[in-house]
C-alpha positions in Angstrom: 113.8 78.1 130.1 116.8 78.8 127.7 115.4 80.8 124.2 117.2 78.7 121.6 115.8 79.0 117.8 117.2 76.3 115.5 118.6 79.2 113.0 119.5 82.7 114.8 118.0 85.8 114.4 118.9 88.7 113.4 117.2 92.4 113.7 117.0 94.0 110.0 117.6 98.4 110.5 116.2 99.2 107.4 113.6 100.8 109.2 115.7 102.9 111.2 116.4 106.5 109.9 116.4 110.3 110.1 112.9 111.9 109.9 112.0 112.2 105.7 114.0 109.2 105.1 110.9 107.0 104.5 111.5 105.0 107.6 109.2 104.8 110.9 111.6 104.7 113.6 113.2 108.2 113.4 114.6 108.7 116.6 117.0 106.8 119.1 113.6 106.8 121.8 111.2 105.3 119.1 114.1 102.6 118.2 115.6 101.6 121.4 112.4 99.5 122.8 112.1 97.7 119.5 116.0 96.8 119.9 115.1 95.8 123.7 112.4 93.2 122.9 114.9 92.0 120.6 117.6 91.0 122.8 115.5 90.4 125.8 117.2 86.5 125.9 120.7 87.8 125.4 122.9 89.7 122.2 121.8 89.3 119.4 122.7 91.2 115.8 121.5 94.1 113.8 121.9 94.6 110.2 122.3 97.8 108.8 123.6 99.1 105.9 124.9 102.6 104.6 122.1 102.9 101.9 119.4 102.7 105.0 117.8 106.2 105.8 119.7 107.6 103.3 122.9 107.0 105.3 121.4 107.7 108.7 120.9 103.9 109.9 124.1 103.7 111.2 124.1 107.0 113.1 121.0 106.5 115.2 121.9 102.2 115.9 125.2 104.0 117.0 123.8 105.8 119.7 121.0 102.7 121.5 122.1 100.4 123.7 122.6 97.5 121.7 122.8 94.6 124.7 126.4 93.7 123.2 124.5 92.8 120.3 126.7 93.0 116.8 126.5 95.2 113.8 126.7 94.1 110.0 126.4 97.0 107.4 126.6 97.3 103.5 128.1 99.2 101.1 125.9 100.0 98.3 126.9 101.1 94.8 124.9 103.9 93.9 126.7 105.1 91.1 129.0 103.5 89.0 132.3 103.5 90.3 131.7 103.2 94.2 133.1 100.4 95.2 137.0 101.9 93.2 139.1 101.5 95.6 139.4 104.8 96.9 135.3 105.1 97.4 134.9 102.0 99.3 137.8 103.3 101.6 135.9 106.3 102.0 132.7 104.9 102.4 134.1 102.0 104.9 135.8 104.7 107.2 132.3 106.7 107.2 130.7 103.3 108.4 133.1 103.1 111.1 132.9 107.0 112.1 129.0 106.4 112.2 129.1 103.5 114.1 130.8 105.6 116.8 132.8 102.1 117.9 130.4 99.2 117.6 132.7 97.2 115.7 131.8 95.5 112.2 131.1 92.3 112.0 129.7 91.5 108.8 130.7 94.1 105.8 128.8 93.6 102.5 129.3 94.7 99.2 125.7 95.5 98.8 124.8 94.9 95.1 127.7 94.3 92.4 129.5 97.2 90.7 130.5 96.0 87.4 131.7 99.4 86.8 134.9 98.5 89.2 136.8 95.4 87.8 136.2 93.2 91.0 140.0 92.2 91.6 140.4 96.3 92.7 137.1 95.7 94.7 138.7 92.6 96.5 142.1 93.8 96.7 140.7 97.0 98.9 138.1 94.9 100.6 141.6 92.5 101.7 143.5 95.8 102.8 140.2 96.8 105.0 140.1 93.6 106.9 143.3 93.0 107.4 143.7 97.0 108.8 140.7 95.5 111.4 137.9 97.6 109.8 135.4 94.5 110.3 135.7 90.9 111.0 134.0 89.1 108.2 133.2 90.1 104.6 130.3 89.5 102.4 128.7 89.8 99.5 124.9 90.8 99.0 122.1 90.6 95.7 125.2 88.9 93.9 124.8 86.7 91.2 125.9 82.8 91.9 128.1 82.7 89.1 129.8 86.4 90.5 130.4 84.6 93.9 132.4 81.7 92.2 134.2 84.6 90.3 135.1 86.3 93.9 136.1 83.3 95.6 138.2 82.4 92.8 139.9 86.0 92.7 140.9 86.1 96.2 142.2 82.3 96.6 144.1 83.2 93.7 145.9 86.5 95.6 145.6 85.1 99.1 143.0 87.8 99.9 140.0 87.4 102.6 136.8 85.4 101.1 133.5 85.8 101.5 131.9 84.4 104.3 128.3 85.4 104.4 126.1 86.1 101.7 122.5 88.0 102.3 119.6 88.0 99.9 116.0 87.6 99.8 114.2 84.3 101.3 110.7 83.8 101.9 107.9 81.0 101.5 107.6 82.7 98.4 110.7 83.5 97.1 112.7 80.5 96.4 114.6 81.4 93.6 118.5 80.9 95.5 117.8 77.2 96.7 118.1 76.1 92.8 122.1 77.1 92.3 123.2 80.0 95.0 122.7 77.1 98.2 124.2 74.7 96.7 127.2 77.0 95.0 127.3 78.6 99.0 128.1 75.4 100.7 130.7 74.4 98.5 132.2 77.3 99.1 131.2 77.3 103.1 129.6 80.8 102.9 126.7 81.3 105.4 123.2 82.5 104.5 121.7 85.1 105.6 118.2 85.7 105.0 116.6 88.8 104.0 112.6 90.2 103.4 111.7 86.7 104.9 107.5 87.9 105.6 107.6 89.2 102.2 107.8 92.7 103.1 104.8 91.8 105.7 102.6 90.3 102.8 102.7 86.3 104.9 102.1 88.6 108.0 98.4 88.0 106.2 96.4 91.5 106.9 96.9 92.3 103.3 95.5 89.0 102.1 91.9 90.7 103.3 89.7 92.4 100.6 90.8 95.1 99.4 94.2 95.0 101.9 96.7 96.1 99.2 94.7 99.5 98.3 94.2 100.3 101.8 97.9 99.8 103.2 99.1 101.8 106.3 101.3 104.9 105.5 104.9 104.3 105.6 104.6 100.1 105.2 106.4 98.3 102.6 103.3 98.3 100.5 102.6 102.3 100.4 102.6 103.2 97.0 103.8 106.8 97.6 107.2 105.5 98.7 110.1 103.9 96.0 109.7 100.3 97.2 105.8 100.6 97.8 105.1 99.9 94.0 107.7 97.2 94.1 106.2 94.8 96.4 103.0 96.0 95.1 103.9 94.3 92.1 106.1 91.5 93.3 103.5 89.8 95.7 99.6 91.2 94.6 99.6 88.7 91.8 100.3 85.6 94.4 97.4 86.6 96.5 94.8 83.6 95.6 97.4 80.6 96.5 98.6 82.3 99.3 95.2 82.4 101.0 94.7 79.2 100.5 98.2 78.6 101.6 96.5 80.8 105.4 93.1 78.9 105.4 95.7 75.2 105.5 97.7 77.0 108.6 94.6 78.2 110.3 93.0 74.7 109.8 95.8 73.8 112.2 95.3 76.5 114.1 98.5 78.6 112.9 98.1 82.3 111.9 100.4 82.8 108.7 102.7 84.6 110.2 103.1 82.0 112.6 103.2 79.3 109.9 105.9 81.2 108.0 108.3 81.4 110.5 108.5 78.3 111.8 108.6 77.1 107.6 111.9 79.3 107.4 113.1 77.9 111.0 112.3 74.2 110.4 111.2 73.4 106.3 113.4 75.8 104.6 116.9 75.6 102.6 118.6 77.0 106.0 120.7 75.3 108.2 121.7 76.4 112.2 125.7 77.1 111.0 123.9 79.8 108.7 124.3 83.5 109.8 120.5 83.9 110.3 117.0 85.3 109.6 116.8 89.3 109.3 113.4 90.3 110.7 112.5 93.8 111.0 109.5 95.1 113.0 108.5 98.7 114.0 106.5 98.0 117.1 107.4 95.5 120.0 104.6 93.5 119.5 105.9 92.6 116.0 109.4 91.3 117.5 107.8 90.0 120.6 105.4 87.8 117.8 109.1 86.7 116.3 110.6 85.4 119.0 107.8 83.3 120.2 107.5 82.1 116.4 111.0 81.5 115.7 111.4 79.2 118.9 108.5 76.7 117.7 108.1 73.3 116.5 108.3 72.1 113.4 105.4 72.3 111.4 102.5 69.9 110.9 103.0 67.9 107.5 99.6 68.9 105.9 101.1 72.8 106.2 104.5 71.7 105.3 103.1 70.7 102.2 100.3 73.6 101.7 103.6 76.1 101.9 105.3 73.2 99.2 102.1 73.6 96.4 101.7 77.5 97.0 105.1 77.8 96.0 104.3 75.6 92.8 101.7 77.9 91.7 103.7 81.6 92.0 107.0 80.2 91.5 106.6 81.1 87.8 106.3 84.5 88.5 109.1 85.1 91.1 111.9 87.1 90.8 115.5 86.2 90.8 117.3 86.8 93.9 120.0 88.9 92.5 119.6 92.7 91.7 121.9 95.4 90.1 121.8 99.1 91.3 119.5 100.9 89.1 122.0 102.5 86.7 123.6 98.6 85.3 123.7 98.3 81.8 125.0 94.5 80.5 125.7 96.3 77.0 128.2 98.6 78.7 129.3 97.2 81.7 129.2 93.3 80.9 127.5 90.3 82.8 
């Protein structure tokens, strides 16, 4: 039987990196059979970016066997100023040098520099793809009103548009479905879906008493790392309506992770002509769990709505989508 999932998949790297880079898979051997229950059914794609293992997610993707699959990366702005022309040259060609020749399909501007004026941002990004650096360009944690800008920019000069756009999606994080979808297809950019199990919080072990103070070392939710306090926060407070959200699925005799998946494959904002879902995973048994998900049914209605009136009950605490590196300043830089 043919695998077909109604939106594709793609594997998210972020875990990938050097030993003392906060990530688990730290080597090539500890990678390679997570990348291999992956694209057991054929290529898929793997998403990456330069910020990932502090710059050493690219290097060790570059040297697995891959199955053919494709390679999107990012170019994050960690200080002001690094997407100037001559940094995102810089940090382009260092992409391509660590990628040792699997060819960029997908490059995104991570987060927005508003320390660059974007036209010098767009005008490189133009030279890059039209030089064959990578096939497709997008744009990442942007604002919706800073894509119109972009599009607008580069009809104006002729230059390459965006094509993809990446940013967090979940049961619980909703917030792009109110202007970015809509602004996206008008502009017939693709979606790409990021964090979409919460950072592993709708996997559902940390729904369990006393889950979030006893996380396992090295997990999204580890308080000793820089995100581990940030979905600390983000996801504790939605803890009651999301177990009520589980005891619905397991009523119908779904698992939450389970439930999830097929929500983003069949319920959500996402269409198939979108670029995908970015799930991650550390152990095989986590990817093989995701590929049997993803290639579900549609959910029962009863759940369909369970995920619909969780959502009413955190949504007033949810995060926007977008993000700026930590170093923005709207008094000096603008909005």
């Amino acid at each position: 039987m043919t695998f077909q999932t109604r939106i594709p998949l793609i594997y998210g790297g972020g875990g990938i990196g050097a030993p003392g880079t906060d990530c688990k898979l730290t080597t090539t051997e500890a990678a390679q059979p997570i990348v291999d229950e992956f694209c057991k059914h054929g290529p898929m794609a793997i998403d990456t970016s330069a910020l990932y293992g502090h710059g050493t997610s690219e290097q060790i993707i570059a040297e697995m066997n891959l199955h053919s699959s494709r390679v999107d990366t990012k170019v994050y702005p960690i200080a002001p100023g690094d997407h100037s022309p001559a940094k995102l040259r810089e940090s382009c060609e260092k992409s391509i040098a660590a990628l040792k020749g699997h060819k960029i399909r997908v490059y995104y501007l991570h987060a927005p520099d508003c320390a660059t004026p974007f036209e010098d941002t767009l005008r490189t990004i133009d030279e890059l793809y039209r030089e064959g650096k990578f096939e497709q360009f997008g744009l990442s944690n942007f604002k919706t009103y800073q894509v119109g800008e972009i599009v607008t920019i580069c009809r104006k000069n002729g230059w390459v548009q965006p094509t993809v756009y990446e940013g967090v999606y979940n049961p619980l994080d909703r917030t792009i479905e109110t202007e970015l979808i809509p602004a996206l297809r008008h502009f017939n950019i693709k979606f790409a879906a990021y964090s979409p199990l919460a950072g592993g919080f709708l996997i559902g072990h940390l729904l369990d008493e006393g889950g979030l103070d006893n996380v396992e070392e090295g997990s999204h939710f580890d308080p000793k790392l820089p995100f581990g306090m940030w979905f600390q926060s983000r996801y504790r407070k939605m803890i009651g309506p999301v177990r009520e959200l589980r005891d619905v699925a397991e009523k119908h005799g779904l698992n939450l992770n389970q439930a999830s998946v097929r929500w983003l494959q069949h319920h959500s904002a996402m269409i198939p002509s979108d670029l995908g879902i970015i799930f991650g995973g550390t152990k095989t048994s986590h990817v093989s769990r995701t590929l049997e998900y993803s290639a579900e049914e549609p959910l029962p209605e009863p759940v369909v709505q369970a995920f619909e009136d969780c959502y009413l009950k955190v949504k007033a605490g949810v995060p926007n989508y977008h993000h700026d590196p930590a170093w923005y300043d709207p008094k000096k830089y603008g909005y």
